[in-house]
N, C-alpha and C positions, 0 to 999 in steps of 0.2 A: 159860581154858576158855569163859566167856560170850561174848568175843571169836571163839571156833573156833565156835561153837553159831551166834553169830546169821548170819552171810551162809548157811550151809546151811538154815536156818531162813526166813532171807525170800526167798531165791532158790526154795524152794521153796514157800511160800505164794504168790508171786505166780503160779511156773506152774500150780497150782493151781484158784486161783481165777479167774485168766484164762481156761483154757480150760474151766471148768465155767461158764462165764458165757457165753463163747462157743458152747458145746455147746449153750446154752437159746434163745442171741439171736435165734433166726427163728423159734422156734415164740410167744416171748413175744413179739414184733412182728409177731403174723398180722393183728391189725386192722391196724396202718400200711401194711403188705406188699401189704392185698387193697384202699385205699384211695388211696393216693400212691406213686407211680415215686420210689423210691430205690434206686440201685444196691444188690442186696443183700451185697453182702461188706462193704459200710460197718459192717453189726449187726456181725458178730462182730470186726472191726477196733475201732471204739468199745468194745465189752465189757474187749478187751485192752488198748485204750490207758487206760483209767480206771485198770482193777487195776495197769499201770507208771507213773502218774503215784500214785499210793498209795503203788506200791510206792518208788519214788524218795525220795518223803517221810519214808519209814521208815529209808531206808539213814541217816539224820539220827541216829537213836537208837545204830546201831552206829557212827559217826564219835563221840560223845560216848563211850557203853562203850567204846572205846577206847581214848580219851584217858584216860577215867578210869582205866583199868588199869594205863597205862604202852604199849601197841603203841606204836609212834612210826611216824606215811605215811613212807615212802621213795619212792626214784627209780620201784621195780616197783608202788606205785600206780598206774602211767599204764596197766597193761593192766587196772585193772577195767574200763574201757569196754566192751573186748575181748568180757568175760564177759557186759556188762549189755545190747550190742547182738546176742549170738546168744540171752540168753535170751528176749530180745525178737521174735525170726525166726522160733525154735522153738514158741513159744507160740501167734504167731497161724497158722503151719504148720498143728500140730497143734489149734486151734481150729477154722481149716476144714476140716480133714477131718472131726472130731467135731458142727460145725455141721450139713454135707451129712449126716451118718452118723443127727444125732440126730433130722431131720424126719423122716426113714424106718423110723428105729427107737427107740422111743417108752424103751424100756428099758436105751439108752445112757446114759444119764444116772446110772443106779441102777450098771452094770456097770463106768462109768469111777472112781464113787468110790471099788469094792473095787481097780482098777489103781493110783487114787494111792494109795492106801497101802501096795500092794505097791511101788512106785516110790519111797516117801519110806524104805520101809527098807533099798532098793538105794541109797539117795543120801548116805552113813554121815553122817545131820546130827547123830547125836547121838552119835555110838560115833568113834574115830581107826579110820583103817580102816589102819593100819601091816599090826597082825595079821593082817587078813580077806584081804590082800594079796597076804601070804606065803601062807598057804592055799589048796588047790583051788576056792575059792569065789570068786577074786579075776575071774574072768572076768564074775562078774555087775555090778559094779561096775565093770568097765573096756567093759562094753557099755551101760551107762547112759548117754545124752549128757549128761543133765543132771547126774550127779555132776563130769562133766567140766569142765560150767561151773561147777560150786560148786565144784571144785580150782580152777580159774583164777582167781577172786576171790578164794578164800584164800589161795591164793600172794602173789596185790597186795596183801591187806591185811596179810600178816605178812612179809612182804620178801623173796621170790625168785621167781625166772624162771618160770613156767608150763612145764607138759608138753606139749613139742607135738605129741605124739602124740595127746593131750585135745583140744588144737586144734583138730587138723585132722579130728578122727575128729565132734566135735560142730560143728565147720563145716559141712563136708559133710552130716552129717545134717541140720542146720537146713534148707540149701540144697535138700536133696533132699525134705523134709516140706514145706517152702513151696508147692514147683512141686507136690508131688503134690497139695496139699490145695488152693492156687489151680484149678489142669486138673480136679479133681472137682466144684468149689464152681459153677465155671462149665458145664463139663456137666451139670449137675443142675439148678443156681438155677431153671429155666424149670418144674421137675415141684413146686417147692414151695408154686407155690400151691395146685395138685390133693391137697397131704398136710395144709396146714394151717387 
């Protein structure tokens, strides 16, 4: 069970804290911003890369609980990548949209952390969603991208094939958060000096 707990657990701290990091990065770099030309999508790109280099670090602890348990890596290890590079897409996606969203609006910040928690109980990290499945309920969970990718890493670390219907459904979303939240970050970046 400690094994099933922790990849839902740190896949979801890192998207977490990535993009509430990201969500702050240009308001908390208004001195650097109104002083030195740096491209601005570097802020919230930095924010993300720090929390997946942390987060990386941490996957360490669940390689050891592992081992310690008895899991044994198999061949379907080779798709954690799979999981660790869309959660990677999605996070800074959805950071620049909430970066653009949070100069303009001041009280994004307060509204996103009641979203991640409604988002961490759609993401079954602590419950087997077997039951919630079978249920009329199972549609909230099969709309989450990010439980998608925390199915996709739990499959690699307990030995079988991913859903690729999860795949493809939080592929795409990734793909689709990235461009919208790039195409926003850049139409906008020019009006944040005037907000911060």
């Amino acid at each position: 069970f400690p094994v099933y707990i922790l990849p839902g657990r740190l896949l979801y701290s890192f998207f977490s804290q990535s993009t509430k990091a990201a969500l702050k990065s240009i308001r908390q770099n208004s001195a650097m911003i109104k002083k030195v030309y740096v491209p601005k999508y570097l802020y919230p790109l930095s924010s993300v890369l720090f929390n997946y280099v942390i987060f990386l670090i941490s996957l360490i602890v669940l390689a050891m609980v592992s081992v310690i348990l008895g899991v044994k890596p198999t061949f379907y290890l080779l798709q954690a990548p799979i999981a660790l590079i869309l959660i990677l897409i999605m996070s800074y996606g959805c950071g620049m949209i909430l970066a653009t969203i949070g100069v303009f609006f001041r009280d994004m910040e307060y509204l996103w952390s009641v979203a991640l928690m409604l988002i961490m109980y759609m993401c079954a990290i602590f419950y087997q969603p077997e039951k919630l499945l079978d249920s009329s309920f199972c549609w909230l969970l099969k709309l989450n991208p990010l439980y998608c990718i925390i199915d996709i890493f739990r499959a690699a670390v307990f030995g079988r094939g991913m859903n690729m219907h999860y795949f493809l459904y939080a592929l795409g979303f990734s793909i689709v958060t990235i461009i919208v939240g790039l195409y926003l970050f850049i139409k906008k970046q020019d009006e944040f000096i005037l907000q911060i």
